[in-house]
C-alpha positions in Angstrom: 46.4 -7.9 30.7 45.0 -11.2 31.3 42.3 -10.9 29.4 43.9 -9.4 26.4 46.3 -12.2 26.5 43.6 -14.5 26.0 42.0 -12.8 23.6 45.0 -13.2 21.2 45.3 -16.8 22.2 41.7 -17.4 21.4 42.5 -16.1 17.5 45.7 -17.8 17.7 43.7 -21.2 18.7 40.4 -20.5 16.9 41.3 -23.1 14.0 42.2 -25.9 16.3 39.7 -25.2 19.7 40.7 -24.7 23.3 42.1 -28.0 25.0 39.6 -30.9 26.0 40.6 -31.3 29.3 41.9 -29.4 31.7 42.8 -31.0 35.2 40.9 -30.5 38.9 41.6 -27.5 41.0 43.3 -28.1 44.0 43.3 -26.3 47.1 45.9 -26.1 49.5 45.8 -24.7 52.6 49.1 -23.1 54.6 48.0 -22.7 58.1 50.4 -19.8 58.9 52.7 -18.4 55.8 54.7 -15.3 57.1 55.3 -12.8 54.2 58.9 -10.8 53.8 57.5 -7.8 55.4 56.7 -10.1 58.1 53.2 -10.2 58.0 51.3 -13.4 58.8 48.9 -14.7 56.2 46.4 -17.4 58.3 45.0 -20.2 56.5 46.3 -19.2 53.0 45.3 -21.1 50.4 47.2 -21.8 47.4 45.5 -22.9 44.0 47.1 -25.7 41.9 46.4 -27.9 39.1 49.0 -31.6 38.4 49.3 -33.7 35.0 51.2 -36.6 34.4 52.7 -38.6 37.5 55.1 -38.1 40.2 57.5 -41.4 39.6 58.9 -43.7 42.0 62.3 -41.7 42.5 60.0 -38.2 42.5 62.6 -36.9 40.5 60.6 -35.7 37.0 58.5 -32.9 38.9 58.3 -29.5 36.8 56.7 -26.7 38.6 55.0 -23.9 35.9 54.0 -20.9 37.8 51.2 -18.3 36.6 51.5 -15.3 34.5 50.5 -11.9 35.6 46.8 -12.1 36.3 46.8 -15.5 34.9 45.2 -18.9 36.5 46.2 -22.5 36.6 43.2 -23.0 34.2 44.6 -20.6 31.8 48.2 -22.3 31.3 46.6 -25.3 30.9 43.8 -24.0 28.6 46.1 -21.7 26.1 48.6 -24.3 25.6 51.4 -23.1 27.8 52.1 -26.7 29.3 52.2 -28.4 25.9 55.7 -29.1 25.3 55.8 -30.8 28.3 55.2 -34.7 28.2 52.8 -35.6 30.8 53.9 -38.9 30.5 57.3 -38.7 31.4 57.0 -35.7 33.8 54.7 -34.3 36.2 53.6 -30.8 35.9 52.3 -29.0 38.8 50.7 -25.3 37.7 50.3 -23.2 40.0 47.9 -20.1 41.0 50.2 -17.2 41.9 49.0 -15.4 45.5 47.3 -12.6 44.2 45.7 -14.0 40.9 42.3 -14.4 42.1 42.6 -18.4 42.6 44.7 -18.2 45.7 44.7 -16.0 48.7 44.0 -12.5 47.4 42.4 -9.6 47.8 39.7 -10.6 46.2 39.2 -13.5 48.6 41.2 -12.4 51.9 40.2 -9.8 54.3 42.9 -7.0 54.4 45.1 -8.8 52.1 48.6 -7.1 52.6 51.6 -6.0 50.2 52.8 -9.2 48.8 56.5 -9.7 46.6 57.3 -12.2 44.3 59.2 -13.6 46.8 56.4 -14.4 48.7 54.5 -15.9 45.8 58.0 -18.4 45.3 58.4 -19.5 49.1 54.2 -20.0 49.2 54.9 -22.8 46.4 57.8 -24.1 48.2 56.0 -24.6 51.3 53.0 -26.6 49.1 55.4 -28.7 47.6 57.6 -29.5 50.7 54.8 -30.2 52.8 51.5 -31.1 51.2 52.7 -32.5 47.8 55.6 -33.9 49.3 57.8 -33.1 46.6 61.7 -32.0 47.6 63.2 -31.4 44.6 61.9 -30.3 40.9 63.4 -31.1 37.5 62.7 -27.6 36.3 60.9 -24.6 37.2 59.3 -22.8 33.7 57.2 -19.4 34.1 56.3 -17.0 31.0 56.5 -13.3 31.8 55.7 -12.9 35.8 56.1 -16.7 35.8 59.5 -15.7 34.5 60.0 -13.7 37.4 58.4 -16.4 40.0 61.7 -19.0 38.4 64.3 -16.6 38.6 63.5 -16.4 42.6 63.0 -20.0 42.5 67.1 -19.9 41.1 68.3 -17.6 43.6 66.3 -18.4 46.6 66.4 -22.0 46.7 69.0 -23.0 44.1 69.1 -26.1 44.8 65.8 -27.0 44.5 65.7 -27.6 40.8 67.9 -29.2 38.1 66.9 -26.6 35.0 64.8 -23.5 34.9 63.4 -21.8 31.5 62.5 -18.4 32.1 60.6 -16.8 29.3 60.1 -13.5 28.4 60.8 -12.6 31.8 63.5 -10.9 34.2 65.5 -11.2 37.1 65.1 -7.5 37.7 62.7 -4.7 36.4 64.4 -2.0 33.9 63.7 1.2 33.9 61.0 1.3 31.2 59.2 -1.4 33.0 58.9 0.2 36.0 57.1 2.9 34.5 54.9 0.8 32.8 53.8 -0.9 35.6 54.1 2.7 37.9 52.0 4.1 35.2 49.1 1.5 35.7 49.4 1.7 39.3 49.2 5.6 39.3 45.9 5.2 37.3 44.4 2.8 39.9 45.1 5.3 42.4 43.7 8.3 40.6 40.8 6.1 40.6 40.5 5.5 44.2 40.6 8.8 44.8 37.5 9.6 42.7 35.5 6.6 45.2 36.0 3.7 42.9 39.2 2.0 41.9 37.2 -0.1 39.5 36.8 3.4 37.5 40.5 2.5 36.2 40.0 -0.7 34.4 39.5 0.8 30.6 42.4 2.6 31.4 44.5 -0.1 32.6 43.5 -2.2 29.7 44.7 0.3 27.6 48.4 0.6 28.9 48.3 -3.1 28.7 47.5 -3.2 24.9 50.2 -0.4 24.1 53.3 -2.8 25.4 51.6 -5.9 24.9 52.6 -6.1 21.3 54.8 -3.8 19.0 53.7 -0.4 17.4 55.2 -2.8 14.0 53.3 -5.6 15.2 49.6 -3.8 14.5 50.6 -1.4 11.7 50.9 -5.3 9.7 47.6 -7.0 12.0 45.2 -4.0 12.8 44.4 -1.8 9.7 42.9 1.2 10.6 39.4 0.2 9.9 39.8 -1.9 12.9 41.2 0.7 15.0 37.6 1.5 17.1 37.2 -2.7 17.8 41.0 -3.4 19.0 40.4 0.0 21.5 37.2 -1.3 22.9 38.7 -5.1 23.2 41.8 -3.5 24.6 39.4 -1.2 27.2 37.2 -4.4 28.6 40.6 -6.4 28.9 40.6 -4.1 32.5 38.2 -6.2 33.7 40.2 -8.3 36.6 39.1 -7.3 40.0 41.5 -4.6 40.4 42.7 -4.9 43.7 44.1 -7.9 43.0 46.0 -6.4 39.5 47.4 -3.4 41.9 48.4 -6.3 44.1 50.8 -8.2 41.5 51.6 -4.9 39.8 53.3 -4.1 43.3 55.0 -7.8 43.4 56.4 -6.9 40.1 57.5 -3.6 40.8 59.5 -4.6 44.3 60.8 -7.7 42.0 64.8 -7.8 41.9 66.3 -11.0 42.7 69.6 -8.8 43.9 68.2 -7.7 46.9 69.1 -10.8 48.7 72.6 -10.4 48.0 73.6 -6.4 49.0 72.2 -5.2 46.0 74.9 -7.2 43.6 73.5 -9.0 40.8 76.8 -11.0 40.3 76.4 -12.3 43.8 72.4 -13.4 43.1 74.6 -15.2 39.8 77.0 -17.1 41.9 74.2 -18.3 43.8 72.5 -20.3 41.0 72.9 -23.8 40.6 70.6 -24.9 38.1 71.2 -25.1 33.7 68.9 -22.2 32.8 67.5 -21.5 29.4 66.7 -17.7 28.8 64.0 -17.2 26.8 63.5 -13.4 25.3 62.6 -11.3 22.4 64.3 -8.2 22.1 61.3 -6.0 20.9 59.4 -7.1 24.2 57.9 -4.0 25.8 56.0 -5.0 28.0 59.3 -7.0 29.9 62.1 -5.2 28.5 64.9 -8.0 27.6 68.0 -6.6 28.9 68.1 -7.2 32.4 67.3 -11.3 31.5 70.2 -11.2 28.6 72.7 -9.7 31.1 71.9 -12.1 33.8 72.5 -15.0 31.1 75.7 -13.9 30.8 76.7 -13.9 34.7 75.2 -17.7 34.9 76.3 -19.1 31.7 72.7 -19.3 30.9 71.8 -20.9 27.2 69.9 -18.4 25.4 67.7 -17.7 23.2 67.3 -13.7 21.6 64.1 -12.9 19.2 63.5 -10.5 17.8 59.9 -10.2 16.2 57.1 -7.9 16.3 55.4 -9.7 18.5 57.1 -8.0 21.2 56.2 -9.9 24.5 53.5 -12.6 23.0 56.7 -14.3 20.7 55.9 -17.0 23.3 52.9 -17.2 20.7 54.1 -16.1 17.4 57.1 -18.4 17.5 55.2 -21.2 19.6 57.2 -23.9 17.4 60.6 -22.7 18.4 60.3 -22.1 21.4 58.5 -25.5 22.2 61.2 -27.1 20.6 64.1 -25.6 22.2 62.0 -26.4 25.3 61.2 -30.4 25.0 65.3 -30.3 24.0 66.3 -28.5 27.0 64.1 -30.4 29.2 65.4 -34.0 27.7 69.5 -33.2 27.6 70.7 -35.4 29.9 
């Protein structure tokens, strides 16, 4: 999905160019990080990327977690971290375990089953003890970043003053599940055959069917393109797929309620935070309903699209959502 993404960013940004800069990978190394299924990861390391500066109170932190298959250098480089001023806050992005940047398979012997829980308490064990930082002004994630801050709300709710999920969900519906089981299930097919790898053009392909809607490329891909988009949408497969099956797992164990016996009204009453929800309601890739009924138990502001876009509105309605962003960030 990653690199499908970007491909529709890169059109998206082709008239204005890529940002000039993008800011210095860090490296940060956990010494021993046990995992929920108690697990020991040794010498983790944790990928991150800061903008802007930590002021003298080191109250105007925001933490941006990555996407699915996304890296720090992506955020930064597609524009995700623009509404953000990097003069009055400071913006730590950082590489989800699994992504390719931290501790994954692609980089960690025997890399075991990780959660998005996992991915949430690695950050908050950089940022309590190597950054220093004890307390955020908001956590904001797009899609699996969506995920990563709704953990962030109901693991350590008092960690942050705001969160702004977008386009992502406390939980995994039903239609998600097989999305992600479907992708998973190819992988493994794969395998079987001697090379996991074998499943990337597949993969690619069930990304491009929920990416965007079926509306979205009957108006954007006319037939005569039809043989281009299929072959873009087959090489957008090509992230080393171990670590892909490793986040699609994450994902698919995601549900914020399992803290709390199950009860999503009890994950609510745990949040603390002013949350913005973020969704479209065409989004197939991270159906919106889970997301729009957990605004309601928290009192959550929100924010319903409905384009066919599907999951990239964060894209097609860039300007709205920036705005309602940089106004939600600011209220006092």
């Amino acid at each position: 999905m990653r690199c499908l993404i970007i491909s529709f960013i890169l059109l998206s940004l082709s008239s204005h160019g890529l940002r000039a800069e993008v800011p210095e990978l860090e490296l940060a190394t956990l010494p021993t990080f046990t995992l929920e299924n108690g697990e020991v990861l040794r010498n983790a390391k944790i990928g991150y990327r800061v903008a802007g500066s930590l002021n003298a109170q080191r109250s105007n932190a925001i933490l941006y977690p990555t996407w699915f298959m996304g890296t720090s250098e992506d955020l930064f480089n597609y524009g995700a971290t623009d509404p953000i001023d990097t003069e009055k806050y400071f913006v730590i992005v950082m590489d989800a375990l699994g992504n390719g940047v931290s501790s994954s398979p692609s980089n960690y012997p025997e890399f075991p089953s990780i959660t998005i829980g996992d991915m949430v308490t690695a950050q908050h064990k950089l940022l309590m003890e190597i950054l220093k930082v004890e307390h955020l002004h908001a956590v904001i994630g797009t899609s699996m970043g969506g995920m990563q801050t709704y953990e962030w709300l109901t693991r350590f709710p008092n960690f942050m003053d705001r969160a702004i999920p977008l386009v992502g969900s406390p939980q995994l519906g039903s239609y998600d599940r097989l999305l992600w089981k479907t992708q998973l299930e190819a992988i493994a097919l794969a395998r079987q055959g001697g090379n996991g790898a074998d499943a990337k053009p597949l993969v690619g392909m069930i990304d491009a069917l929920a990416l965007h809607t079926p509306e979205y490329h009957a108006r954007r891909t006319p037939r005569s393109q039809a043989a281009a988009f299929i072959t873009a949408a087959q090489a957008s497969g090509a992230n080393d797929i171990n670590n892909k099956a490793a986040q699609l797992n994450a994902m698919l164990a995601h549900d914020v309620s399992r803290n709390f016996d199950g009860s999503m009204e009890h994950a609510a009453a745990a949040v603390k935070a002013r949350v913005l929800s973020i969704v479209d309601l065409q989004d197939h890739m991270v159906t919106p309903d889970p997301a729009i009924r957990f605004a309601a138990l928290i009192g959550a502001e929100s924010i319903e699209l409905d384009t066919y876009c599907g999951h990239m509105t964060t894209f097609c309605e860039k300007k709205i959502i920036e705005e309602a962003v940089v106004e939600f960030l600011e209220q006092p």
